[in-house]
DRENBA-196206 format. One line per 4 residues: their letters; for each residue x, y, z of C-alpha. Coordinates in pm, 1 decimal. Each point is the difference from the previous one (the first is absolute). Example, Ala and Ser with C-alpha at 12.3 -4.5 7.8 and 13.67 -1.06 7.14 Angstrom:
2
as> 1230.0/-450.0/780.0 | 137.0/344.0/-66.0
# end
This chain:
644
xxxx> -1658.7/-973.2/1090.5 | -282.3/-151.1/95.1 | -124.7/-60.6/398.8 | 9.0/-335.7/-43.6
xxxx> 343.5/-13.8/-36.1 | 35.4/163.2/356.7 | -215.1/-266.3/166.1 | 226.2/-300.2/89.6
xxxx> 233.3/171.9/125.1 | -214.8/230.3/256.7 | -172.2/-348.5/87.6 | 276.0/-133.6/139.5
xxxx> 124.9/310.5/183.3 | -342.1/51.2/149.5 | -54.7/-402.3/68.0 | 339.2/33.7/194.0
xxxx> -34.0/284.2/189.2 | -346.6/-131.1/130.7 | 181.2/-402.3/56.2 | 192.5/187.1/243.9
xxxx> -122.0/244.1/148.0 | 56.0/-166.6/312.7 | 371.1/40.9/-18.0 | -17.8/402.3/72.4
xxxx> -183.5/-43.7/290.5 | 231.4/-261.9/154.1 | 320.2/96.7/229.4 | 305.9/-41.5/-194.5
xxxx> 114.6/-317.2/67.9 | 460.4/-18.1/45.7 | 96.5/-259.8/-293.4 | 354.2/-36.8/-157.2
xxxx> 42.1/181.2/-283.4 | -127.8/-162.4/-334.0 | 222.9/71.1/-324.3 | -214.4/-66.6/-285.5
xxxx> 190.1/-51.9/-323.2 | -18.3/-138.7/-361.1 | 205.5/-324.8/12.5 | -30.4/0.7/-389.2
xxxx> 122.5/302.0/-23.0 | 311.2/-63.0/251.5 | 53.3/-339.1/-178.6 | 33.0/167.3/-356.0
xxxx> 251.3/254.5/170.1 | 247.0/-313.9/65.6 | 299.6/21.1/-268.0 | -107.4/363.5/-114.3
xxxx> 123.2/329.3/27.4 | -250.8/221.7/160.9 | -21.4/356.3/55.4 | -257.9/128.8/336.7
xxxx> -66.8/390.3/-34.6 | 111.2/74.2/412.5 | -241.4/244.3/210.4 | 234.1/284.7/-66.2
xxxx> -73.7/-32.7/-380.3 | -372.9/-56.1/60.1 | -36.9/285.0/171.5 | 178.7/221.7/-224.1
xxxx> -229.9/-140.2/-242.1 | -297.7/4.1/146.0 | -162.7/256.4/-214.9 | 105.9/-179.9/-310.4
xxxx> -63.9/-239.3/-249.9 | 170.0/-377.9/68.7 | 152.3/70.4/-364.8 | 123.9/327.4/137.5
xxxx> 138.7/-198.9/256.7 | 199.0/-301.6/-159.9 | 125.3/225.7/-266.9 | 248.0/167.5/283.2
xxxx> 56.3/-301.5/188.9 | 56.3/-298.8/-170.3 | 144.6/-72.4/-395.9 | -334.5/-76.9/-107.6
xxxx> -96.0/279.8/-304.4 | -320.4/186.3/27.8 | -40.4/105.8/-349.8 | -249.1/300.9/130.8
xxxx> -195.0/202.8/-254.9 | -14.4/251.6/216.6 | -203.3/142.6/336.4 | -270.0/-170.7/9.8
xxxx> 26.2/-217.5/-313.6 | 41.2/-365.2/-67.4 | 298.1/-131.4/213.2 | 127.8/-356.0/-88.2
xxxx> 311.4/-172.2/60.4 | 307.8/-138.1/-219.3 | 184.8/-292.8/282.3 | 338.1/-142.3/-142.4
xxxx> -131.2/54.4/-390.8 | -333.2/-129.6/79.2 | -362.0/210.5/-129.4 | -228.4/73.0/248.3
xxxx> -226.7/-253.7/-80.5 | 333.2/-241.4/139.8 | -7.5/139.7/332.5 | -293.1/-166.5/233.1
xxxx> -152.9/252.9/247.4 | -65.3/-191.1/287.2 | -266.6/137.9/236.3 | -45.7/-210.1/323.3
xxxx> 68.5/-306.0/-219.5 | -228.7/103.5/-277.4 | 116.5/117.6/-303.9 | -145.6/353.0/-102.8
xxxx> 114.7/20.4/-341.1 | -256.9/116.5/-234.1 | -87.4/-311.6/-211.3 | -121.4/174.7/-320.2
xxxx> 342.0/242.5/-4.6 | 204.2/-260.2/186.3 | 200.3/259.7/220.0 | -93.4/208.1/279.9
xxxx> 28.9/364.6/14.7 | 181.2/85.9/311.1 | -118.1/369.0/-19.2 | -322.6/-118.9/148.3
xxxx> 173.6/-217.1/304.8 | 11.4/332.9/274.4 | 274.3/-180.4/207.4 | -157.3/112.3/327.6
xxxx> -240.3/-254.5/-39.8 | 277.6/-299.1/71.0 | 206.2/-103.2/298.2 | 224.6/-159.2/-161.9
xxxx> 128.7/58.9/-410.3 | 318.6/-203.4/-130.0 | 141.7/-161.6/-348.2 | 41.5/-340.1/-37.6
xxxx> 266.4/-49.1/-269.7 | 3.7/-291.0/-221.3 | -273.1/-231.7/-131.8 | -277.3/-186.1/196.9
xxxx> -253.7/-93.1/-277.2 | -52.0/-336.0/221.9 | -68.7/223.7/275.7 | -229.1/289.5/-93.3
xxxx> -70.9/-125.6/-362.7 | 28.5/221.5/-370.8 | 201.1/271.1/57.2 | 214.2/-33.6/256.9
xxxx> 277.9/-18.2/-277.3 | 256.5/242.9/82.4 | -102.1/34.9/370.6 | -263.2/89.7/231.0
xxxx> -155.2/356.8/178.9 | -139.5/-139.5/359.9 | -214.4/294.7/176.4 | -124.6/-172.1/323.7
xxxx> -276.2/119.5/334.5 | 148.2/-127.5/361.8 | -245.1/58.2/225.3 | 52.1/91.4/329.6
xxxx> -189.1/-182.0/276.9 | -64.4/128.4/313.8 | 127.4/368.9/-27.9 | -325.9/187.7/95.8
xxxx> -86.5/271.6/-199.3 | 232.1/186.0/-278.5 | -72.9/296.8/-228.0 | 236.7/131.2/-264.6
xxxx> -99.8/315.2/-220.2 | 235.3/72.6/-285.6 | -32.2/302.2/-150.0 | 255.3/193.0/-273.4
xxxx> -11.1/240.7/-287.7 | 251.9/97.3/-271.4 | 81.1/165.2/-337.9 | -264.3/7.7/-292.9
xxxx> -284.2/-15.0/241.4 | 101.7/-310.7/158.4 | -246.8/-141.8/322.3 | -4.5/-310.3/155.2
xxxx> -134.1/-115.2/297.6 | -39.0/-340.5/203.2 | -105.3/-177.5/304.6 | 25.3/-314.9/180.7
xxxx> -233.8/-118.9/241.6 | 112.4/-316.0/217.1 | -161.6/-157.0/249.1 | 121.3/-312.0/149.9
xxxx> -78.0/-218.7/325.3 | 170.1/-358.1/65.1 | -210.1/-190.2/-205.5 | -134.5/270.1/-262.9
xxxx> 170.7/273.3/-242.9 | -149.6/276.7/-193.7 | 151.5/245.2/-230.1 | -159.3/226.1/-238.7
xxxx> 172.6/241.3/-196.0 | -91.5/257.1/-280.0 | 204.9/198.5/-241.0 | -65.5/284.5/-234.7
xxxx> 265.3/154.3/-228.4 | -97.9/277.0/-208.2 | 247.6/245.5/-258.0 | -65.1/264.1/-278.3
xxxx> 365.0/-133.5/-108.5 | 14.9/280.0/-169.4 | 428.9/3.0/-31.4 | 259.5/179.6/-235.1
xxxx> 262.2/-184.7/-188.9 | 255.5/35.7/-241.4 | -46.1/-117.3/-367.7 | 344.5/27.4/-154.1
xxxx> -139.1/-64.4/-361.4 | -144.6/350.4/1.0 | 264.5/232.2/3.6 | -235.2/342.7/3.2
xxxx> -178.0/-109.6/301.0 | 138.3/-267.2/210.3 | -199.4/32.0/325.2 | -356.4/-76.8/-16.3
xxxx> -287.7/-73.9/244.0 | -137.9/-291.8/-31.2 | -390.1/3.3/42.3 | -265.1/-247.1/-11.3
xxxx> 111.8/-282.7/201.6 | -196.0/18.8/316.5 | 11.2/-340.2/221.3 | -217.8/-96.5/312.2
xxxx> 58.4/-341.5/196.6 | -207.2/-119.0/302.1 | -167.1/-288.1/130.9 | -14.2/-192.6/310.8
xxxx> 147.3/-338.7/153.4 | -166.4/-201.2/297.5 | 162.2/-289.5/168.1 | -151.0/-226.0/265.8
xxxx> 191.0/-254.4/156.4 | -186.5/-230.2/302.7 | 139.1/-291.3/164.1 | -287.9/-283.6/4.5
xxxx> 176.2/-217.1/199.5 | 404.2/8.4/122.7 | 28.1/-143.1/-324.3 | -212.8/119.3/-212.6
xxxx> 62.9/334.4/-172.2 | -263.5/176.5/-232.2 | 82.0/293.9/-266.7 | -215.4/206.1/-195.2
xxxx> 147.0/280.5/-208.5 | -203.7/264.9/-234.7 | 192.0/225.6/-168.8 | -169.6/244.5/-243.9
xxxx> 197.1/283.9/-225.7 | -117.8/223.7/-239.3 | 175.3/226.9/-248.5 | 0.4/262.0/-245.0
xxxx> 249.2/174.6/-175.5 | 73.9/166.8/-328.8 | 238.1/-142.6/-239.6 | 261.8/303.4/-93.1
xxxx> 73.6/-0.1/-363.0 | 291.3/280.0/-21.4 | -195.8/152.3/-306.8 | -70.1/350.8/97.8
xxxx> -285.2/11.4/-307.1 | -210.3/-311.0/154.5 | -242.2/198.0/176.7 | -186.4/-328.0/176.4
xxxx> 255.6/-256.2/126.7 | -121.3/-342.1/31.7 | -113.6/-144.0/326.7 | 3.6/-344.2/200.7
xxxx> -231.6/-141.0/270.3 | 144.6/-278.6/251.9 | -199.6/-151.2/243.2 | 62.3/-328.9/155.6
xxxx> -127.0/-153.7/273.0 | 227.8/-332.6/219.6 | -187.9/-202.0/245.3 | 128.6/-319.1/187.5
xxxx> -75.8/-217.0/266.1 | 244.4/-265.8/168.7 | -44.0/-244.8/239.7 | 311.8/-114.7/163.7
xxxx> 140.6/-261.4/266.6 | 289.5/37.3/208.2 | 155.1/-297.2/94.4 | 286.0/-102.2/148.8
xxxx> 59.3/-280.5/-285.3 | -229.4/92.5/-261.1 | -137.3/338.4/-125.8 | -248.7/15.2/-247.7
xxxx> -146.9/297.0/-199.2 | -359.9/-38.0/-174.5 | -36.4/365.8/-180.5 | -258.4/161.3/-272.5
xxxx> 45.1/327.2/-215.8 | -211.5/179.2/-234.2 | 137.1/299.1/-178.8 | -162.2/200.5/-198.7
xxxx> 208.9/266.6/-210.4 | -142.3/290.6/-305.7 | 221.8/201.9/-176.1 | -271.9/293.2/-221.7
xxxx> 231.6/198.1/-283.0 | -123.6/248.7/-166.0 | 145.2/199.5/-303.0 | -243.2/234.1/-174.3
xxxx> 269.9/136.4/-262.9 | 47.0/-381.6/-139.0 | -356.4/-84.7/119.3 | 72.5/-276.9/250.4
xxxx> -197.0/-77.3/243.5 | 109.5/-350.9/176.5 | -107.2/-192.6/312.0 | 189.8/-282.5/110.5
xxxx> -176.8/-236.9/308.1 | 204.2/-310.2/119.4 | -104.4/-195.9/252.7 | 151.8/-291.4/228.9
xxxx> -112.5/-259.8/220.0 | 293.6/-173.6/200.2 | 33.1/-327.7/206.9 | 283.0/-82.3/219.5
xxxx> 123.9/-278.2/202.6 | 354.2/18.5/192.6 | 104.1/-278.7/214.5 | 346.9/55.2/208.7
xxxx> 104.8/-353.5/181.4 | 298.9/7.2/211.3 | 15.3/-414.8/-5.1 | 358.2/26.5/114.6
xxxx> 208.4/218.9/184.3 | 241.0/74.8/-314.9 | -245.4/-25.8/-284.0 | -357.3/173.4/-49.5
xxxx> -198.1/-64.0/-237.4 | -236.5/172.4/-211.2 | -280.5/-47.0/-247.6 | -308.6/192.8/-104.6
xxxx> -238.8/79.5/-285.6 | -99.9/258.5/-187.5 | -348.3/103.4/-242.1 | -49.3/310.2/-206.3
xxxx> -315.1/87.2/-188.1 | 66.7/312.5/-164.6 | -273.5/196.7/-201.2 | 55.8/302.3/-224.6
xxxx> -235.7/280.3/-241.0 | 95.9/240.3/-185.9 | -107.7/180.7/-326.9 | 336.3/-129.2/-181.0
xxxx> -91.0/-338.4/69.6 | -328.2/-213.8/-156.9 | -176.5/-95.8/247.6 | 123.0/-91.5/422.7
xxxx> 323.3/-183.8/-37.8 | 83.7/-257.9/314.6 | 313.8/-147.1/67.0 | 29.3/-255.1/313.9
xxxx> 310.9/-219.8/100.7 | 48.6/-252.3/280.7 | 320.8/-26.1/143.7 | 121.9/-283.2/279.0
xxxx> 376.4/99.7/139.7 | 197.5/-243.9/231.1 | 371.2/45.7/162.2 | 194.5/-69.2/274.8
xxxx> 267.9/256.1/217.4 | 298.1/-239.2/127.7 | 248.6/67.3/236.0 | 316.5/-120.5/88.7
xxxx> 349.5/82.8/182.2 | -120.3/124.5/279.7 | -293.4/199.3/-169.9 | 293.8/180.1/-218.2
xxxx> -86.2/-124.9/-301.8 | -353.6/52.2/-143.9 | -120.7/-228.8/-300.4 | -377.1/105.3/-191.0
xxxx> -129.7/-150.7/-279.9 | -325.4/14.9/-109.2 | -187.8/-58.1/-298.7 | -337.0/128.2/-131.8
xxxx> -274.6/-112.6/-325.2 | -237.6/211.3/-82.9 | -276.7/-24.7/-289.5 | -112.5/340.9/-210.5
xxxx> -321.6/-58.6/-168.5 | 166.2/196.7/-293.5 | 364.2/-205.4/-77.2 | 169.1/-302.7/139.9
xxxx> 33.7/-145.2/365.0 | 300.5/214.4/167.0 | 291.4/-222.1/129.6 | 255.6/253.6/238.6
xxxx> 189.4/-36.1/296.4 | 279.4/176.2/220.2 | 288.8/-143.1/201.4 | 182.9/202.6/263.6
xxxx> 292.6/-24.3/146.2 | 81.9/209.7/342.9 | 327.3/-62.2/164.9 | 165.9/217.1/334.3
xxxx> 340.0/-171.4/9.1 | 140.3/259.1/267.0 | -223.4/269.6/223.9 | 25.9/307.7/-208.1
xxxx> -14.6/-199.4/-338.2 | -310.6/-127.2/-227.2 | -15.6/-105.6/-329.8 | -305.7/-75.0/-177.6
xxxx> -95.2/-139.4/-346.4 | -322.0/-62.0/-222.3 | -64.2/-155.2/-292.2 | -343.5/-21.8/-93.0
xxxx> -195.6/-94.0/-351.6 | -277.7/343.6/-52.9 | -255.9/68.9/-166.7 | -259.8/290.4/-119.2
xxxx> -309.9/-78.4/-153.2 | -197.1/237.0/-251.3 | -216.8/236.7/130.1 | -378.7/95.5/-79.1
xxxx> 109.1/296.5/-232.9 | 272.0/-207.8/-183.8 | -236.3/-287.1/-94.2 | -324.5/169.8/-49.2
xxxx> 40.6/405.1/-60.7 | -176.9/61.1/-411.3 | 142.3/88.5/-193.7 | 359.0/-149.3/68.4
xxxx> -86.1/-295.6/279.1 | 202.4/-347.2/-29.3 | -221.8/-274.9/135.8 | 321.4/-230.9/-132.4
xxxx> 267.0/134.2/193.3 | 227.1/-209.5/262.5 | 145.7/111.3/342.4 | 312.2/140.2/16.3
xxxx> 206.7/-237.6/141.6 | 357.3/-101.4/95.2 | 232.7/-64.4/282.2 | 211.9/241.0/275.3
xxxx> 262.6/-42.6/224.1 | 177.3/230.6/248.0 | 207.3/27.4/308.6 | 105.8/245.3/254.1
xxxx> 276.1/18.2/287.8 | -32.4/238.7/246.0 | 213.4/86.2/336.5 | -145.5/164.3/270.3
xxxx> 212.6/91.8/353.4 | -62.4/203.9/304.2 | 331.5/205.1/132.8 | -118.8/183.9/290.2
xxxx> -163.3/282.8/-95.3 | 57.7/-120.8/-397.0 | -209.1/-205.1/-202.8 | 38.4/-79.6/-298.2
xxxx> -163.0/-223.4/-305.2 | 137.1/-27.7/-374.4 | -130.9/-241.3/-214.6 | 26.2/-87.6/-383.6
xxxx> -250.3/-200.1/-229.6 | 50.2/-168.2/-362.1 | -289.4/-84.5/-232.5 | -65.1/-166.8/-301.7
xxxx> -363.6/-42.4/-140.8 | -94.5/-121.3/-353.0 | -383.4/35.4/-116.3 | -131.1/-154.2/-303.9
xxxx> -324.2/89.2/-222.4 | 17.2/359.8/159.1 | -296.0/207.9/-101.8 | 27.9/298.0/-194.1
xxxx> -299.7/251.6/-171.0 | 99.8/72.4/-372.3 | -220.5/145.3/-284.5 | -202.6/-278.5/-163.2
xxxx> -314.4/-17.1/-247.2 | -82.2/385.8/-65.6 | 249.4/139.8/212.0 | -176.6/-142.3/319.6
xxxx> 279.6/-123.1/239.3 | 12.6/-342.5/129.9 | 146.4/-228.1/259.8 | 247.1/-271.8/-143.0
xxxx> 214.4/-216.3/147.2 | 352.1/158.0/-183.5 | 283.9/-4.5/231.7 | 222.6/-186.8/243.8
xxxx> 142.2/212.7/221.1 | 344.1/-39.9/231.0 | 16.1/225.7/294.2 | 332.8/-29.2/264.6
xxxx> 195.6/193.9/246.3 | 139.7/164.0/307.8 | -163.9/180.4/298.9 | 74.4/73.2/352.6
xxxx> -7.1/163.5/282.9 | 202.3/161.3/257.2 | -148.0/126.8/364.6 | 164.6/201.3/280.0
xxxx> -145.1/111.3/293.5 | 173.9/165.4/275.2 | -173.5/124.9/324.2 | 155.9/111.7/289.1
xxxx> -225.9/135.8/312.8 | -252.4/180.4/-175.0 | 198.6/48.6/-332.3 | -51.1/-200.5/-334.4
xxxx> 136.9/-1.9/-365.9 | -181.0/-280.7/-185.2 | 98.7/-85.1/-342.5 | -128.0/-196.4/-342.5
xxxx> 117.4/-35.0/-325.2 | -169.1/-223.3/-246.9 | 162.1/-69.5/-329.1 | -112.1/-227.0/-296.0
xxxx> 173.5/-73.3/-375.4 | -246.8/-152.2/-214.2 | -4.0/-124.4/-328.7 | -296.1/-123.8/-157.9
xxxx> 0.1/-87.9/-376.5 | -164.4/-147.8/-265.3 | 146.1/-335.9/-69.2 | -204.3/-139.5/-272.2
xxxx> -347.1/226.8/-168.7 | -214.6/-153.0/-295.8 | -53.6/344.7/-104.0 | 43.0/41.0/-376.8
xxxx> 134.3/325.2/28.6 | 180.7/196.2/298.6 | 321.9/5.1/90.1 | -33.7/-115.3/403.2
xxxx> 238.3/-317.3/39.8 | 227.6/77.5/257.0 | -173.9/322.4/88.3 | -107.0/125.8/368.3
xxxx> -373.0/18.8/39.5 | -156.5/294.5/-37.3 | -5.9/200.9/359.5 | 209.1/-183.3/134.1
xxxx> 306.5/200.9/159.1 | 344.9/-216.2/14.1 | 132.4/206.7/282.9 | -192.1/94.5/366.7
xxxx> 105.1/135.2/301.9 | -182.5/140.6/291.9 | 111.4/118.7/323.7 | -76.4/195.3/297.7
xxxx> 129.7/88.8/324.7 | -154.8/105.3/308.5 | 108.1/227.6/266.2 | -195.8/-42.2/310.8
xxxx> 17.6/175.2/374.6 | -242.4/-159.5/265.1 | -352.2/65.0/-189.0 | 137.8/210.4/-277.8
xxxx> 132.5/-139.7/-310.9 | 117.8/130.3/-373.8 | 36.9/-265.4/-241.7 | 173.6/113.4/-365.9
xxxx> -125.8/-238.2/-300.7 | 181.0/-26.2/-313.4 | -60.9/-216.6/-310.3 | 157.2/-78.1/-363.7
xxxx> -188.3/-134.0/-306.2 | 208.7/-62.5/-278.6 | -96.2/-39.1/-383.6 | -363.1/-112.3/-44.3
xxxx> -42.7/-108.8/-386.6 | -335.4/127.6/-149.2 | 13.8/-198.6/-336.4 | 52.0/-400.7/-1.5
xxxx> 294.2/88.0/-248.7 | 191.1/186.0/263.7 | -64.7/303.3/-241.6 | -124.5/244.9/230.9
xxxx> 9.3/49.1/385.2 | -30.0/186.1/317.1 | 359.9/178.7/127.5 | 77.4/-115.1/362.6
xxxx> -90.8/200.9/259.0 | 24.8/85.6/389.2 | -256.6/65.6/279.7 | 24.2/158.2/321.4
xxxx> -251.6/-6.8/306.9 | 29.4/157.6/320.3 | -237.4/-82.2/256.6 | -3.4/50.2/382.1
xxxx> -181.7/-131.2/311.7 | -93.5/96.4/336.6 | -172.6/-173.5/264.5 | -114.8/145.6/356.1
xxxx> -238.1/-123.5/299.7 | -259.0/287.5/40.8 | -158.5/-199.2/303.6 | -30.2/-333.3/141.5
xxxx> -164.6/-179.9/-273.6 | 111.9/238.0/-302.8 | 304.9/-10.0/-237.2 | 18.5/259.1/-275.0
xxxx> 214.2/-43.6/-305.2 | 65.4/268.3/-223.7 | 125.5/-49.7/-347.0 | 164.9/239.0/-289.5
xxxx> 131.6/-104.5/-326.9 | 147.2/131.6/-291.6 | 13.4/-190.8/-313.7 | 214.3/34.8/-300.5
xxxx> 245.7/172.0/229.6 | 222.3/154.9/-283.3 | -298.9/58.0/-230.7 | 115.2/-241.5/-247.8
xxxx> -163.6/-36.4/-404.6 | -84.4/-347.9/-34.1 | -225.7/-238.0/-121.9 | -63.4/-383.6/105.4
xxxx> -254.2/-54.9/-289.1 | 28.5/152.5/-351.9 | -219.9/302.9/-49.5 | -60.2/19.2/386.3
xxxx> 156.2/249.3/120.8 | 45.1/-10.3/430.2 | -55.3/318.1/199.3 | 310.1/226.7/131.9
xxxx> 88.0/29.0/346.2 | -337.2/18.6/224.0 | -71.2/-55.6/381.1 | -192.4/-176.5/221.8
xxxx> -95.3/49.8/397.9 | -197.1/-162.0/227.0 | -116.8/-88.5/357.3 | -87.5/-385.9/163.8
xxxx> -219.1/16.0/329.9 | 45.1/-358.8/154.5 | -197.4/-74.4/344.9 | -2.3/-323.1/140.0
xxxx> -254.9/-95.5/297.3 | 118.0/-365.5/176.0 | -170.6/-230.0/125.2 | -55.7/-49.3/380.6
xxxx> 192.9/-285.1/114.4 | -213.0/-257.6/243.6 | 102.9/-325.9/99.0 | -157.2/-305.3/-124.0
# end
């Protein structure tokens, strides 16, 4: 990538930490604490189930992959090529171009493939990492169909100096490494942290279709991840709050093929670079948020046997207003606007492509009985420069009758528009195509009670989504595939989730179990030929569970993960698919002060605990049981305390 591209972001980081430079040398100043949060983000939470990975979990995880993480945590499906490969999610029968990724209110997807690829999210780099279930196109715009992926930064102000240094290594050559540099007075917050993950992923697996020699090695699918995030957070005023973010990542891997005769596998290139700057105000009526993005994202394949060599640039400029008005003590209102000017090259397309919308976005979060009944409807219009003016909108409904009881519905109107790749990509691109588009509803009850030592949380959710004009790639003029609009497509069903934790003293037993049923079939298809009506989408399993349970003595705990994935079809006919399988993980934790400002935490995993055959993708075969160790080295210096 060009230097050029590094330039506004190291402009503002140096033009900041020059601005206020005056703030190191100042005493810290004693002022109450300052919780800085989204308000969008909590206002599109109102009515919908949402899942928060706890510290315990992030911790556990800290050396993986946010994909890695979800898929043992929550009912969301990674469908996971494998270590180090393309990671992408299937939520309640959705693609993963339905799911938004949500990165401190921006949306990361990649807007030539339309999806992220969770592999490349290291989930040490986030505080905070949930799932917001349900649709919020009025909210976070195209492609928040099935539900949302929020990975958040809270900064900590005022907590002196911290270091963390990550460091683990594994099976098939596995290293990774991190650290997080914080620095924080009252009025000003630092953090810098860098990641590298490197593996010769060089694993054996089982390939039952040869019956002379089952067990092979599978070679030729290095990886290597790193990159670096800086965040810098000053307070202008006791008001006014502003962010700047840079986050760069590069990576390379090799794309396995399984066929021991290729002797040069192909390769991909990733390198993206995220940069934002937000200026807010904190007030005790009104909070307003006036933000700017530019992301700029390359994806290089490169296939010498089939003699492809492709690079892919997209580029994004976003503007964003939010505007949070508390104009009475039972109803805040909110309004904002949004502008996208999106630019994209690549040597499957003639010529740079651009694609810019404008979206406005207005609602309004009622309350009533006592603050036990929540009410949020808001709408949103939005014009694509390719396709017609976008009318959506979402009512919620949130209602806690008794203490321990909450039920919540959503009905919202969602939409996904076509990507870069869908409407321009030669040969195949469909400059004609329309958003996919339909409606969703959904509601959850949950119960959640404290008995002494007991607590306790079950809850149950029903949804019911039809999409029309859904976009599928079939062979067209000389074999070449293309994007159509072909189906409509009617996904529904069950989840929940039961939580019990005991602790007693020093002693804990914590335990989750998330479960989901989903169908999601093709109601209606224009396809000539095919037999799909009534079938389940392709990777999509009908049955999930995943569970875990965690054993824990003062600093020591043992947590056991287990998870089920039933039937995945592989054919739109139902003709062929993946058997179910079962995966086991076993990981463990330690944590110990080694001196006054030092914690240690020491970390040991072993995955695919009963060293189980299976595959998540067809053809990709996942590696047998393997294990992972590692050490954290926290020290944290505080502040001196002087009065004002």
């Amino acid at each position: 990538m060009k230097c050029i591209l590094y330039k506004p972001a190291c402009g503002w980081i140096f033009i900041l930490i020059c601005s206020s430079s005056h703030l190191f040398c100042q005493d810290t100043t004693l002022l109450k604490e300052v919780d800085v949060t989204a308000q969008k983000t909590e206002l599109s939470t109102t009515g919908k189930k949402i899942i928060k990975l706890d510290t315990t979990v992030k911790q556990q995880f800290i050396f993986n992959s946010v994909g890695d993480a979800l898929s043992l945590n929550s009912s969301v499906f990674i469908k996971n090529y494998g270590p180090g490969s393309l990671a992408s999610t299937s939520l309640r029968g959705g693609n993963a171009s339905q799911t938004a990724v949500i990165w401190n209110g921006f949306n990361i997807q990649n807007t030539m493939l339309g999806q992220a690829d969770l592999s490349l999210l290291p989930s040490v780099l986030f505080e905070n990492i949930s799932v917001e279930y349900g649709g919020s196109s009025s909210l976070w715009g195209t492609g928040a169909v099935a539900g949302s992926i929020h990975l958040d930064n809270s900064p900590r102000f005022n907590k002196g100096f911290t270091s963390k240094v990550n460091v683990s290594g594994g099976s098939f050559g596995l290293f990774n490494t991190s650290t997080n540099l914080e620095f924080s007075k009252a009025k000003f917050f630092s953090s810098t942290k860098a990641y590298l993950q490197n593996s010769v992923n060089n694993y054996k697996y089982k390939d039952t279709t040869d019956k002379e020699q089952p067990i092979r090695n599978l070679t030729q699918s290095t990886y290597s991840f790193k990159g670096v995030m800086q965040e810098l957070k000053i307070f202008l005023t006791s008001k006014q709050l502003l962010s700047v973010n840079a986050w760069y990542n590069y990576g390379q891997r090799q794309i396995p093929s399984f066929n021991t005769k290729r002797s040069v596998p192909p390769t991909q290139k990733d390198e993206n670079l995220k940069t934002t700057i937000n200026w807010n105000y904190l007030g005790k009526k009104y909070n307003g948020t006036i933000k700017g993005a530019f992301f700029n994202d390359v994806i290089i394949y490169n296939d010498d046997l089939l003699s492809i060599n492709s690079k892919g640039t997209v580029r994004n400029l976003i503007f964003e207003n939010e505007n949070i008005f508390d104009w009475h003590k039972n109803n805040k209102l909110n309004f904002g606007l949004n502008v996208t000017s999106g630019t994209a090259s690549s040597n499957n397309y003639s010529g740079t492509k651009n694609l810019n919308k404008a979206a406005f976005l207005a609602g309004n979060r009622f309350s009533f009985a006592d603050k036990k009944l929540a009410l949020y409807p808001v709408t949103r219009i939005e014009y694509f420069s390719v396709g017609k003016i976008q009318f959506t909108g979402n009512i919620s409904l949130e209602y806690k009758p008794f203490k321990n009881i909450t039920a919540k519905i959503n009905s919202a109107r969602v939409y996904r528009q076509p990507t870069f790749n869908e409407l321009y990509w030669q040969p195949g691109g469909n400059p004609n195509l329309l958003p996919e588009q339909g409606y969703t509803c959904e509601g959850d009850l949950s119960y959640n009670k404290q008995i002494n030592n007991l607590w306790v949380s079950v809850s149950g959710s029903l949804f019911n989504r039809v999409i029309d004009n859904w976009i599928l790639w079939l062979p067209g003029t000389g074999s070449s595939p293309t994007p159509v609009n072909i189906q409509q497509v009617w996904s529904r069903g069950t989840e929940t989730v039961w939580k019990i934790n005991y602790q007693k003293n020093k002693f804990r037993i914590l335990t989750n179990v998330f479960t989901a049923y989903t169908l999601s079939t093709v109601n209606s298809s224009s396809q000539e030929s095919g037999n799909t009506i009534d079938r389940q989408l392709i990777y999509t399993p009908r049955y999930s569970v995943n569970g875990n349970i965690t054993f824990g003595y003062a600093n020591y705990s043992l947590t056991y993960y287990h998870q089920y994935i039933g039937y995945r079809f592989t054919a739109s006919d139902n003709s062929q698919w993946l058997s179910p399988y079962h995966y086991s993980s076993l990981r463990f934790n330690m944590r110990a002060n080694i001196g006054s400002d030092t914690d240690m935490i020491l970390y040991a995993a072993c995955n695919n605990l009963f060293n189980t055959n299976y595959s998540i993708v067809a053809g990709r075969f996942m590696p047998l049981r393997n294990f992972e160790i590692g050490i954290s080295l926290i020290n944290n210096k505080q502040n001196k305390k002087t009065k004002t």
